[in-house]
mmCIF file of the N, C-alpha and C atoms, coordinates in Angstrom:
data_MODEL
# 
_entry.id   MODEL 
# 
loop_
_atom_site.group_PDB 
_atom_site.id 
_atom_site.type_symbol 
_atom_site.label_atom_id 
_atom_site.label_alt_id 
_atom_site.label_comp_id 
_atom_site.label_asym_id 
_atom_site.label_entity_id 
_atom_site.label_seq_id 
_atom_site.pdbx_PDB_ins_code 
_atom_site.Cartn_x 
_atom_site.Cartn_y 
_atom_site.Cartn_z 
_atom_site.occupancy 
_atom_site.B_iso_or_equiv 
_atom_site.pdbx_formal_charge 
_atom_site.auth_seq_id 
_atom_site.auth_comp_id 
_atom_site.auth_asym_id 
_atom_site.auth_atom_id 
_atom_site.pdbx_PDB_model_num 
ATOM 1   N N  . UNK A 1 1  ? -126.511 163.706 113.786 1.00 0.00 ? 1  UNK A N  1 
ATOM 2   C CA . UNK A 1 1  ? -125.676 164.369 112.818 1.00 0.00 ? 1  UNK A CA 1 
ATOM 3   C C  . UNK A 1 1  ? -126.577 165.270 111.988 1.00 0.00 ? 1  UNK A C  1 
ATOM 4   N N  . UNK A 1 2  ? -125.944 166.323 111.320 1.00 0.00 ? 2  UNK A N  1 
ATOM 5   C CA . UNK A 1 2  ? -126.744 167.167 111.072 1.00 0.00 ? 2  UNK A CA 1 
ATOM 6   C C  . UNK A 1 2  ? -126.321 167.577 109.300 1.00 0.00 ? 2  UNK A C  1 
ATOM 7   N N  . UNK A 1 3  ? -127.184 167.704 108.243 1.00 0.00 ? 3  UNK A N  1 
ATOM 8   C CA . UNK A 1 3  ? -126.912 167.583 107.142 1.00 0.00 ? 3  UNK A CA 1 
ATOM 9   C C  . UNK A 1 3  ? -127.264 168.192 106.382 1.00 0.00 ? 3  UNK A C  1 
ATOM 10  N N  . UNK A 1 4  ? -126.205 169.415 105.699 1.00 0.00 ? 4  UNK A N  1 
ATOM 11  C CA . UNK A 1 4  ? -126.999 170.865 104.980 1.00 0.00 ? 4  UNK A CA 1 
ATOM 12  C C  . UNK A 1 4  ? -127.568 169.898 104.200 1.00 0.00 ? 4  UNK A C  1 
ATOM 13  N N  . UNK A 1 5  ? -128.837 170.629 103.448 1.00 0.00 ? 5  UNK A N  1 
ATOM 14  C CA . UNK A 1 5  ? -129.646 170.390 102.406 1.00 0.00 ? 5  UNK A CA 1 
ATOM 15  C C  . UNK A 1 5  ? -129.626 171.679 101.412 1.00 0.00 ? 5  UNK A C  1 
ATOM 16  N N  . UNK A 1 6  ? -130.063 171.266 100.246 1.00 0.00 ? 6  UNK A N  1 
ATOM 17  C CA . UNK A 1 6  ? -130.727 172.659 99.794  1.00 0.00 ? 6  UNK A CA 1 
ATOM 18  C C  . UNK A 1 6  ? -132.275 172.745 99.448  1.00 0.00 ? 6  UNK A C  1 
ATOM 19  N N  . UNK A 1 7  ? -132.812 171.466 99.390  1.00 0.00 ? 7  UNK A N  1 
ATOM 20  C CA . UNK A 1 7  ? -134.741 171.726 100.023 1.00 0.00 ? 7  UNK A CA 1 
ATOM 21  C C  . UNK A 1 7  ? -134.980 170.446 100.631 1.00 0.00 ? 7  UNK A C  1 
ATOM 22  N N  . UNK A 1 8  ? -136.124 170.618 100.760 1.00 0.00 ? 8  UNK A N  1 
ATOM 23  C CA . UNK A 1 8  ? -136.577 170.059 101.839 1.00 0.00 ? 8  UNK A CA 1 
ATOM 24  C C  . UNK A 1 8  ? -137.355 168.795 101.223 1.00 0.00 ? 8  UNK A C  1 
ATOM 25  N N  . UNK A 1 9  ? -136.935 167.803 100.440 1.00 0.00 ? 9  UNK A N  1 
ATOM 26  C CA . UNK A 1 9  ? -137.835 166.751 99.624  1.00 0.00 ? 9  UNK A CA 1 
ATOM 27  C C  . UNK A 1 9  ? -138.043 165.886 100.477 1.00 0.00 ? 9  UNK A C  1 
ATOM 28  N N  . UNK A 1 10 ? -139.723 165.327 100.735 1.00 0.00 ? 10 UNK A N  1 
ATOM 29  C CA . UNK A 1 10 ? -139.819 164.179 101.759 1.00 0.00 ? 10 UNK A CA 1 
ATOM 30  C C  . UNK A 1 10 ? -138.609 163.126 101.428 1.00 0.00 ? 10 UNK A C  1 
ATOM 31  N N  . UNK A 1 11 ? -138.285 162.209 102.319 1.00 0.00 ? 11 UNK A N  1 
ATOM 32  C CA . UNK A 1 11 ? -137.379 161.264 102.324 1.00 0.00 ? 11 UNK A CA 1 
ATOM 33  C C  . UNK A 1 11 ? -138.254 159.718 101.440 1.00 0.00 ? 11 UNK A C  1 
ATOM 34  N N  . UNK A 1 12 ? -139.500 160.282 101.635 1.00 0.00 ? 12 UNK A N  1 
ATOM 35  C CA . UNK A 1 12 ? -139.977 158.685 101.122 1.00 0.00 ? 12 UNK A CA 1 
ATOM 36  C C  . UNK A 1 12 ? -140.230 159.176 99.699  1.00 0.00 ? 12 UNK A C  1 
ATOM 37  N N  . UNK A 1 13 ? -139.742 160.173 98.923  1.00 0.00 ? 13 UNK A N  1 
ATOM 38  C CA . UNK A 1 13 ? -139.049 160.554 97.569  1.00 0.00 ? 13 UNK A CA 1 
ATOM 39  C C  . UNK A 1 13 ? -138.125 160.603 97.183  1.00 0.00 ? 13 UNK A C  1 
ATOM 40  N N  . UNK A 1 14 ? -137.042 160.032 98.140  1.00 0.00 ? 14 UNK A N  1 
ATOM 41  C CA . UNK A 1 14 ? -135.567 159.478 97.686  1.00 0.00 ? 14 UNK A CA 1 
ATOM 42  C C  . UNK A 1 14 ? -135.843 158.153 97.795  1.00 0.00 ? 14 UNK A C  1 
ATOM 43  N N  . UNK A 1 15 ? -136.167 157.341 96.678  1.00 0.00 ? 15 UNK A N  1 
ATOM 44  C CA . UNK A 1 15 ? -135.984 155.953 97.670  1.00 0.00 ? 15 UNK A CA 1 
ATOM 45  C C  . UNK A 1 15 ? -134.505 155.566 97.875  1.00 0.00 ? 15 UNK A C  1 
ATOM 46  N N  . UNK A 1 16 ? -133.634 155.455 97.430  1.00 0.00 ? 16 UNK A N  1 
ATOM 47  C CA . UNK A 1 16 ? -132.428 155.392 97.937  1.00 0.00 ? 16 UNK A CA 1 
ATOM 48  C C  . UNK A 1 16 ? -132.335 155.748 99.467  1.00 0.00 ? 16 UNK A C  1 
ATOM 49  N N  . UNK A 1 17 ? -132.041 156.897 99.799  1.00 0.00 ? 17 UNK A N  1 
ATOM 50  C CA . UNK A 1 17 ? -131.752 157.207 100.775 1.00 0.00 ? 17 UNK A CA 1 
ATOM 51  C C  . UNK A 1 17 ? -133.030 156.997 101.825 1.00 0.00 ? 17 UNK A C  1 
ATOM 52  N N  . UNK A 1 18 ? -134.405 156.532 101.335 1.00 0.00 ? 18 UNK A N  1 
ATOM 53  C CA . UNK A 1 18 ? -135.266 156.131 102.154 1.00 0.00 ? 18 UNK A CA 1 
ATOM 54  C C  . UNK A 1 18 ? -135.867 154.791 102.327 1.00 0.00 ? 18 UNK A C  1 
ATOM 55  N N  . UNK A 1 19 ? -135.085 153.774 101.328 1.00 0.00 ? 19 UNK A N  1 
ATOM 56  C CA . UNK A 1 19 ? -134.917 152.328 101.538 1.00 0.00 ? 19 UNK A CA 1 
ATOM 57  C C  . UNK A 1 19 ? -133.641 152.162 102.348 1.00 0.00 ? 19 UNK A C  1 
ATOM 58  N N  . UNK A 1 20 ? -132.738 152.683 102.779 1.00 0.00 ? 20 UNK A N  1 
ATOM 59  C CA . UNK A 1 20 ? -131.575 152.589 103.370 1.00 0.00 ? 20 UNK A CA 1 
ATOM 60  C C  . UNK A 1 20 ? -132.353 152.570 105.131 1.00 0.00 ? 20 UNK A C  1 
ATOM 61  N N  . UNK A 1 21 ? -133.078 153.745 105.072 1.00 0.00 ? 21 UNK A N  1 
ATOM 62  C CA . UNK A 1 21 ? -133.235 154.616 106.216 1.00 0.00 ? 21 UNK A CA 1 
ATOM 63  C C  . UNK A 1 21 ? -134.484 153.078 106.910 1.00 0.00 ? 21 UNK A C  1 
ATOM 64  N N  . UNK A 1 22 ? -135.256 152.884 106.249 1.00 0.00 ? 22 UNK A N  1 
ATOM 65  C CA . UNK A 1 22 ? -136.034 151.379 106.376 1.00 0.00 ? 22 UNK A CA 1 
ATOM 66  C C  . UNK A 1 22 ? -135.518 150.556 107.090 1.00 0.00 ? 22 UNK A C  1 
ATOM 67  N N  . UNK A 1 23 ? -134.142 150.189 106.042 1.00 0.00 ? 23 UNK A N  1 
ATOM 68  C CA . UNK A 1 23 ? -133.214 148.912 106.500 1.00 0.00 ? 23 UNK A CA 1 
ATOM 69  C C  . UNK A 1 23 ? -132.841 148.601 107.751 1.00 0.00 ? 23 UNK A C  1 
ATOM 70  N N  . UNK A 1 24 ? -132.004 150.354 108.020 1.00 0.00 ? 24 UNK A N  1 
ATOM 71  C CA . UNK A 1 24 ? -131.761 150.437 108.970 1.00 0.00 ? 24 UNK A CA 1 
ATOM 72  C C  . UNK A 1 24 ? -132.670 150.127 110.407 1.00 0.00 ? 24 UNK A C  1 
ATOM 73  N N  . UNK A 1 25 ? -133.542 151.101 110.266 1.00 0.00 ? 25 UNK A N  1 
ATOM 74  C CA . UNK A 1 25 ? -134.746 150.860 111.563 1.00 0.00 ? 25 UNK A CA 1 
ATOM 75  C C  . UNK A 1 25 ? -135.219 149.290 111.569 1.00 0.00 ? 25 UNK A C  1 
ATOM 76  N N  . UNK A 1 26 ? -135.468 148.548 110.811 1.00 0.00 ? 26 UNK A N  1 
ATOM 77  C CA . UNK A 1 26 ? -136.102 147.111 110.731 1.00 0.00 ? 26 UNK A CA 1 
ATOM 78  C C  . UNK A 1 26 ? -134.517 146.533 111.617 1.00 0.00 ? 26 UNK A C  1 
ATOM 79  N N  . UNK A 1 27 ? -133.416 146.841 111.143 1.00 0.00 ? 27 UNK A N  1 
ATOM 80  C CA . UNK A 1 27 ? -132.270 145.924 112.032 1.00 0.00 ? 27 UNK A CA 1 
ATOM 81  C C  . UNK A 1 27 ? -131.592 146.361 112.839 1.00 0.00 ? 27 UNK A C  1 
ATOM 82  N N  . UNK A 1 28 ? -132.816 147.510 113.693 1.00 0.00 ? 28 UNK A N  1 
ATOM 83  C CA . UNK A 1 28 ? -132.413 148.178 115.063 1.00 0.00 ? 28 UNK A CA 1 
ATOM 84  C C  . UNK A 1 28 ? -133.902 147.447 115.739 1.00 0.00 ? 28 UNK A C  1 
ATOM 85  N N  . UNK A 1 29 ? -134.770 146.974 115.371 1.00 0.00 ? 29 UNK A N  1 
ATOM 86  C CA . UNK A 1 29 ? -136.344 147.309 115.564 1.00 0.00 ? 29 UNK A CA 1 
ATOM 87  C C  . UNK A 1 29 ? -135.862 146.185 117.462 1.00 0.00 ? 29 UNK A C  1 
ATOM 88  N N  . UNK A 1 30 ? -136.373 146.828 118.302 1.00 0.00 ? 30 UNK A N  1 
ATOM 89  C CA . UNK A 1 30 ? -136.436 146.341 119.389 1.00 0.00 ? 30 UNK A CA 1 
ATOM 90  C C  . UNK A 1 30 ? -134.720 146.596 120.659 1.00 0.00 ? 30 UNK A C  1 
ATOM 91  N N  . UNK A 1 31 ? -133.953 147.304 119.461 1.00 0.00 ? 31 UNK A N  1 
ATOM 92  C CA . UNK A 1 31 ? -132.479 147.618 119.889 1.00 0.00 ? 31 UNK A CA 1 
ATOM 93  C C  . UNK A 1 31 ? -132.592 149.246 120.262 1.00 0.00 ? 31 UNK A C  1 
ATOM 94  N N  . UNK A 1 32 ? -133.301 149.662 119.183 1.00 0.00 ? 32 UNK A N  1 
ATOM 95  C CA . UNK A 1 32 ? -132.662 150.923 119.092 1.00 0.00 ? 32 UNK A CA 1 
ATOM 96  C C  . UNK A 1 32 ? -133.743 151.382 118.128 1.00 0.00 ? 32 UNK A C  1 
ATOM 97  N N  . UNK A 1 33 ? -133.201 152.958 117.702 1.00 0.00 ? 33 UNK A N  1 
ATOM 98  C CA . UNK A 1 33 ? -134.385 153.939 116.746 1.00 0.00 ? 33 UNK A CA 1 
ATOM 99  C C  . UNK A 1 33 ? -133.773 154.405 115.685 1.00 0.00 ? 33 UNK A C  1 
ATOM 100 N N  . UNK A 1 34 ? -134.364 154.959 115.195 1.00 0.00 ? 34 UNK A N  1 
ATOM 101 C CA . UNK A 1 34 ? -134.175 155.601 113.957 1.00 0.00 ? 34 UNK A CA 1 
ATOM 102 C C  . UNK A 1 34 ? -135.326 157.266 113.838 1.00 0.00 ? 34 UNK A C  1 
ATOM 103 N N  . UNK A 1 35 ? -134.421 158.748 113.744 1.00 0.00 ? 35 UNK A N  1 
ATOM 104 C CA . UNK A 1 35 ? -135.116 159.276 113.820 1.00 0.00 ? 35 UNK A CA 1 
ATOM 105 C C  . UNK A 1 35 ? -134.719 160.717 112.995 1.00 0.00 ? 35 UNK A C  1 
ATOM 106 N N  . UNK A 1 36 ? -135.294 160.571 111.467 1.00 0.00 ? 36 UNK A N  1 
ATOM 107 C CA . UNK A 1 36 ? -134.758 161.780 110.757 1.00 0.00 ? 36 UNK A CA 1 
ATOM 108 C C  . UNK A 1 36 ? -136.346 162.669 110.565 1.00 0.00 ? 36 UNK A C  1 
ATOM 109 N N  . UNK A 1 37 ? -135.788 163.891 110.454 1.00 0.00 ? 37 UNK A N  1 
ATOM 110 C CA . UNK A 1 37 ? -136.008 165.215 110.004 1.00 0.00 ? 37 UNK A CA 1 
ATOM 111 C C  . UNK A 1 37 ? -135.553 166.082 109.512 1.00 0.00 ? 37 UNK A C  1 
ATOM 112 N N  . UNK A 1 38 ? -136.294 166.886 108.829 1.00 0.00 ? 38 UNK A N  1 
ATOM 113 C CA . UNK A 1 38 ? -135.723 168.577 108.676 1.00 0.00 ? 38 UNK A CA 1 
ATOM 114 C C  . UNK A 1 38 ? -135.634 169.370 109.697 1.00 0.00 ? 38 UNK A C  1 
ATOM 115 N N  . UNK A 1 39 ? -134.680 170.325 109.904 1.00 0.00 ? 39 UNK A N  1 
ATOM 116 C CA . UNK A 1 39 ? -134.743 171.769 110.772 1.00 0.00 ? 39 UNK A CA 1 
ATOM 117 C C  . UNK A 1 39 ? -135.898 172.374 110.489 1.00 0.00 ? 39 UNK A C  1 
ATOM 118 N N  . UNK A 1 40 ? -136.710 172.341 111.345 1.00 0.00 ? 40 UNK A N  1 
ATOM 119 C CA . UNK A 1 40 ? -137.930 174.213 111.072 1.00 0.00 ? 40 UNK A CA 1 
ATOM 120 C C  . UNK A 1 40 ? -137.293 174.990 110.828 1.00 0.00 ? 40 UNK A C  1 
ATOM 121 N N  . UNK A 1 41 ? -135.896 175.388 110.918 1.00 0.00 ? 41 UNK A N  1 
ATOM 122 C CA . UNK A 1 41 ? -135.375 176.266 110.784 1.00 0.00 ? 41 UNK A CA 1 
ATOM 123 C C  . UNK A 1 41 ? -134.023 176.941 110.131 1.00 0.00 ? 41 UNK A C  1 
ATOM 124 N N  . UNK A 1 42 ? -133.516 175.950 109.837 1.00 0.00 ? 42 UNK A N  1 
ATOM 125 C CA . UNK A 1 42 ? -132.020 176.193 109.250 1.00 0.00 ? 42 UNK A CA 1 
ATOM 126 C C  . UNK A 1 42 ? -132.862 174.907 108.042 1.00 0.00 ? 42 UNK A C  1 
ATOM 127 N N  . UNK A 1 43 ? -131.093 174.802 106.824 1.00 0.00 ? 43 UNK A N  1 
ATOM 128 C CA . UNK A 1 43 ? -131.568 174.257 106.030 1.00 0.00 ? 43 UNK A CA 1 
ATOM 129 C C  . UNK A 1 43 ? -130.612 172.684 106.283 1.00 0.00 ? 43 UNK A C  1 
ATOM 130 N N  . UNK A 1 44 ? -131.274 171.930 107.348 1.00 0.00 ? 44 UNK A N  1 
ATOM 131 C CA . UNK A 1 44 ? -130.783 171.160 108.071 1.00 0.00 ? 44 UNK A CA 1 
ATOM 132 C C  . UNK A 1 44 ? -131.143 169.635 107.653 1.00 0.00 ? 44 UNK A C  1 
ATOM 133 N N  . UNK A 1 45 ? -131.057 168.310 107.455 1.00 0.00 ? 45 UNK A N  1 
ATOM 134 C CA . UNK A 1 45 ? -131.275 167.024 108.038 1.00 0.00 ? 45 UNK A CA 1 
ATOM 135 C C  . UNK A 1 45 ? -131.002 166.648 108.953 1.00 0.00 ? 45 UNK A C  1 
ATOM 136 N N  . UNK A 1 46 ? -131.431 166.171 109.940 1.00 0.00 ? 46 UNK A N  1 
ATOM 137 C CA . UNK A 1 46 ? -130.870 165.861 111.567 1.00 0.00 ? 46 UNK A CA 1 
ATOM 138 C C  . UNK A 1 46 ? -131.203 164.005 110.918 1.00 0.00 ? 46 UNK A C  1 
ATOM 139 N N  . UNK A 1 47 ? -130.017 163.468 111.557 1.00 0.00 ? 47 UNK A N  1 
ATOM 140 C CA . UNK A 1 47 ? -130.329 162.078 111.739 1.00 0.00 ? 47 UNK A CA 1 
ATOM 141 C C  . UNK A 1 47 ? -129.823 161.825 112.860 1.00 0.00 ? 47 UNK A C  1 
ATOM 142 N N  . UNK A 1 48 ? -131.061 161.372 113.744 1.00 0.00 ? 48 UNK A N  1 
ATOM 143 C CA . UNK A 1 48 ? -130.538 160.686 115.126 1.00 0.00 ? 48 UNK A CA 1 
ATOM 144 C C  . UNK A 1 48 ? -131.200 158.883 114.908 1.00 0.00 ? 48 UNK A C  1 
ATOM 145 N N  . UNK A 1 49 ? -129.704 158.269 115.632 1.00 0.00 ? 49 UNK A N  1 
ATOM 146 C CA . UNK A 1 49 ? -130.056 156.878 116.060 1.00 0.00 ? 49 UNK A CA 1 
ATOM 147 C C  . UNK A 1 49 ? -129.657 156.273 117.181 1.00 0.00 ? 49 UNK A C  1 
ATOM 148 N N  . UNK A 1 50 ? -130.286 155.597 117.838 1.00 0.00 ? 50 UNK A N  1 
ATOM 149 C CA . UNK A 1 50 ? -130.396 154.891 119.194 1.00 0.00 ? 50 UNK A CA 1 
ATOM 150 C C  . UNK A 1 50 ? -129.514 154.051 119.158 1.00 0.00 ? 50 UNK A C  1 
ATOM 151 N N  . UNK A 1 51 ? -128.904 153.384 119.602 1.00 0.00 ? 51 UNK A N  1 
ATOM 152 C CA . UNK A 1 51 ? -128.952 151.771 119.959 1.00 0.00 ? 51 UNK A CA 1 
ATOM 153 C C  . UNK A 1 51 ? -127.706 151.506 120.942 1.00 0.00 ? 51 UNK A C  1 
ATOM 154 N N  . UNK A 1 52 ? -127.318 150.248 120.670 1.00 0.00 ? 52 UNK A N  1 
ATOM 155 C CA . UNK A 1 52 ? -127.096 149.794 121.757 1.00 0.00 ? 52 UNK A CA 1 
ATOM 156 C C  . UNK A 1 52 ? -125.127 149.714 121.655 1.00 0.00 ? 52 UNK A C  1 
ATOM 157 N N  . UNK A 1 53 ? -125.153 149.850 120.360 1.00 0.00 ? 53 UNK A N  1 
ATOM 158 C CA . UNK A 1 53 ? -123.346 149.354 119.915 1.00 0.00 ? 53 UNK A CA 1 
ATOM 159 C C  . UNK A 1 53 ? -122.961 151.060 119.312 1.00 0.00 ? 53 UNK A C  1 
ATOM 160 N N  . UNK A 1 54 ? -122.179 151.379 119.706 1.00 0.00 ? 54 UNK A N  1 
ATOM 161 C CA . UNK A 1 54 ? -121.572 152.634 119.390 1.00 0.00 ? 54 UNK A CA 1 
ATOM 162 C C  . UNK A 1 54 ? -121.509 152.542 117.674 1.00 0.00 ? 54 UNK A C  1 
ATOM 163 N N  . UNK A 1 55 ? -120.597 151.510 117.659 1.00 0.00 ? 55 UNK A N  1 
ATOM 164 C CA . UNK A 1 55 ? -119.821 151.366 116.050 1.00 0.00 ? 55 UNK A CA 1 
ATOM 165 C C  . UNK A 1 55 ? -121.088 150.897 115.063 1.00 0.00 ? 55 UNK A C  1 
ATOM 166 N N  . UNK A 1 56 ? -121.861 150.034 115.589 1.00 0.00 ? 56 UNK A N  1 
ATOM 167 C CA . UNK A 1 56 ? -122.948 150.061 114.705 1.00 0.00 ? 56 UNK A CA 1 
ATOM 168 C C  . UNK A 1 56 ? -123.840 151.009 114.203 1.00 0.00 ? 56 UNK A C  1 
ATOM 169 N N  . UNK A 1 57 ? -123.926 152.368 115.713 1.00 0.00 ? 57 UNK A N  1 
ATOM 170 C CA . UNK A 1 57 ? -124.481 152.995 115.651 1.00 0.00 ? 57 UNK A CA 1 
ATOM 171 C C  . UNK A 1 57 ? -124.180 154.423 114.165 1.00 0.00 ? 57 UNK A C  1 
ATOM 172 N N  . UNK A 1 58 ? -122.590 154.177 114.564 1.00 0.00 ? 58 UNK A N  1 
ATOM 173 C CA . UNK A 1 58 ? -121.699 155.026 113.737 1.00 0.00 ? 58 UNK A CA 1 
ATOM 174 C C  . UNK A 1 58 ? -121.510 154.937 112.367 1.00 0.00 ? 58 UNK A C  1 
ATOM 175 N N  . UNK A 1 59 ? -121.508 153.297 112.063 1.00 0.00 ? 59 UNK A N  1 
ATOM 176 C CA . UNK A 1 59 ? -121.980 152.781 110.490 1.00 0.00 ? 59 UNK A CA 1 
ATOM 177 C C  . UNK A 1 59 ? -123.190 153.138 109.884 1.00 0.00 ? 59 UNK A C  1 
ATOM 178 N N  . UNK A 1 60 ? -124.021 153.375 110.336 1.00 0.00 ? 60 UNK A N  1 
ATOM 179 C CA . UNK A 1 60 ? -125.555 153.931 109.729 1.00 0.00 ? 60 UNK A CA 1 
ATOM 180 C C  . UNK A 1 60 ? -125.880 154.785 110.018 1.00 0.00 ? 60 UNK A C  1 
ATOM 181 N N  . UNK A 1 61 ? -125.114 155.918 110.526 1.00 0.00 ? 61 UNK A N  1 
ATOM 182 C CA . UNK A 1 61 ? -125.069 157.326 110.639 1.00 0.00 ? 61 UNK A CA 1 
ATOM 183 C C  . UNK A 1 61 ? -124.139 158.033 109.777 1.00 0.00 ? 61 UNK A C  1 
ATOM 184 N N  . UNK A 1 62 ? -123.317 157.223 109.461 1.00 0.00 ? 62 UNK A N  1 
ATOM 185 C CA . UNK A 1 62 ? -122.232 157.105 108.327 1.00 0.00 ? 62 UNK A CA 1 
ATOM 186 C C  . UNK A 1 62 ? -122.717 157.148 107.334 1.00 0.00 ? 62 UNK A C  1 
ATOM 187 N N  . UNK A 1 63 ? -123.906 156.224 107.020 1.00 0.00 ? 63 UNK A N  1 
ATOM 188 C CA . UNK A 1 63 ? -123.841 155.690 105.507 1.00 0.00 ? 63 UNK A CA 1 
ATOM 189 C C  . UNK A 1 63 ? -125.368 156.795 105.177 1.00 0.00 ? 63 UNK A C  1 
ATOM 190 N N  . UNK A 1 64 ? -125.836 157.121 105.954 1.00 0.00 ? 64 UNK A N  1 
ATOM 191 C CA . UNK A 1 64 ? -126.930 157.933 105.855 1.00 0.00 ? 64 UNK A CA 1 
ATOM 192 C C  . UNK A 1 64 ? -127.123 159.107 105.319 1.00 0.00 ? 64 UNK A C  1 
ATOM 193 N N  . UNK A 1 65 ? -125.495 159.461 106.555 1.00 0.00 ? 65 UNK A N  1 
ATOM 194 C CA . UNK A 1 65 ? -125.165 160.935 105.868 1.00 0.00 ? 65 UNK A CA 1 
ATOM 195 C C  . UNK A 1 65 ? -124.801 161.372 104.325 1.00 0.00 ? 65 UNK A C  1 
ATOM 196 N N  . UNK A 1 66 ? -123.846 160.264 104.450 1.00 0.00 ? 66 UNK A N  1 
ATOM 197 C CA . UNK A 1 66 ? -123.276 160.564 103.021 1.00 0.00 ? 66 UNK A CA 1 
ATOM 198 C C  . UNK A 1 66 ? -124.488 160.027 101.796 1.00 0.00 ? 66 UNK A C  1 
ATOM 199 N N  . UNK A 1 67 ? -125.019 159.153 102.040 1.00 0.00 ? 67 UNK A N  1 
ATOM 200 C CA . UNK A 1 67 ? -126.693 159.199 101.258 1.00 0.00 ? 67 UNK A CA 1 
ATOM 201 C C  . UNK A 1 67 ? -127.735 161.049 100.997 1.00 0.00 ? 67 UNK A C  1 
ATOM 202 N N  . UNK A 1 68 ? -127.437 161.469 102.354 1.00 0.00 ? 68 UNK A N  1 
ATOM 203 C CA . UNK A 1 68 ? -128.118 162.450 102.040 1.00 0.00 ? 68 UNK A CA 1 
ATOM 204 C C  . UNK A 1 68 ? -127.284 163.891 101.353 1.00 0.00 ? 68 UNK A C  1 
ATOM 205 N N  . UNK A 1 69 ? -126.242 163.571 101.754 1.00 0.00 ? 69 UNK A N  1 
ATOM 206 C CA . UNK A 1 69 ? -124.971 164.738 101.290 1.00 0.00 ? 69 UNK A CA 1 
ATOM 207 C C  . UNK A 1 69 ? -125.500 164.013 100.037 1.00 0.00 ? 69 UNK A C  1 
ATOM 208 N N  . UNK A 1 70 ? -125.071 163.204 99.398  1.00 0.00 ? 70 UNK A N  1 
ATOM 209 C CA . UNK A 1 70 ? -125.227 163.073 97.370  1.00 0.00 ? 70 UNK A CA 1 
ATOM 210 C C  . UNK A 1 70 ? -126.665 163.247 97.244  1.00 0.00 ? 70 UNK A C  1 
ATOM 211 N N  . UNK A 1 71 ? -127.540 162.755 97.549  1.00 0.00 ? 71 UNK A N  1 
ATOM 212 C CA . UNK A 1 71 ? -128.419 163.227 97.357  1.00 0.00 ? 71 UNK A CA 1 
ATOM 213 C C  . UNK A 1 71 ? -129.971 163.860 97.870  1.00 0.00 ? 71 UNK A C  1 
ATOM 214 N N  . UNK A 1 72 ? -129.165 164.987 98.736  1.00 0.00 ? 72 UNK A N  1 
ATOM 215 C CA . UNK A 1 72 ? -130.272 165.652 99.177  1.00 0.00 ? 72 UNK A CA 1 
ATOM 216 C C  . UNK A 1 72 ? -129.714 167.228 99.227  1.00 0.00 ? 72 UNK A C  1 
ATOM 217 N N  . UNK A 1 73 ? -128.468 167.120 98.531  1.00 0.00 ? 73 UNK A N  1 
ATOM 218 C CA . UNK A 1 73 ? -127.518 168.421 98.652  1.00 0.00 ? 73 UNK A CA 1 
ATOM 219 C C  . UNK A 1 73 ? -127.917 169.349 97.415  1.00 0.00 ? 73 UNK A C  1 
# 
């Protein structure tokens, strides 16, 4: 999923949205991934995640986004 921003603040300077992003990966760890960035090029957040359950997958892609929409917008 992909998530306008308006800059580019490391994530491990939100802790909110980068204790979430933690949580998540620790209760995928051996299931699945966890894998955010910025666009090089647009003013983008990409959050991709792995795993193995669709709906699980969809709950913390869910809750991520809207973490970074409040605060990374």
């Amino acid at each position: 999923m992909n998530v306008k921003t308006s800059s580019q603040i490391p994530i491990e300077d939100v802790p909110e949205f980068y204790n979430e992003y933690l949580s998540i990966q620790e209760g995928l760890k051996g299931r699945g991934r966890v894998v955010i960035r910025y666009s090089g090029t647009e003013p983008l957040l990409r959050i991709m995640i792995e795993g193995t359950s669709y709906s699980e997958i969809k709950e913390h892609v869910d809750k991520l986004s809207a973490l970074a929409k409040a605060l990374l917008s």
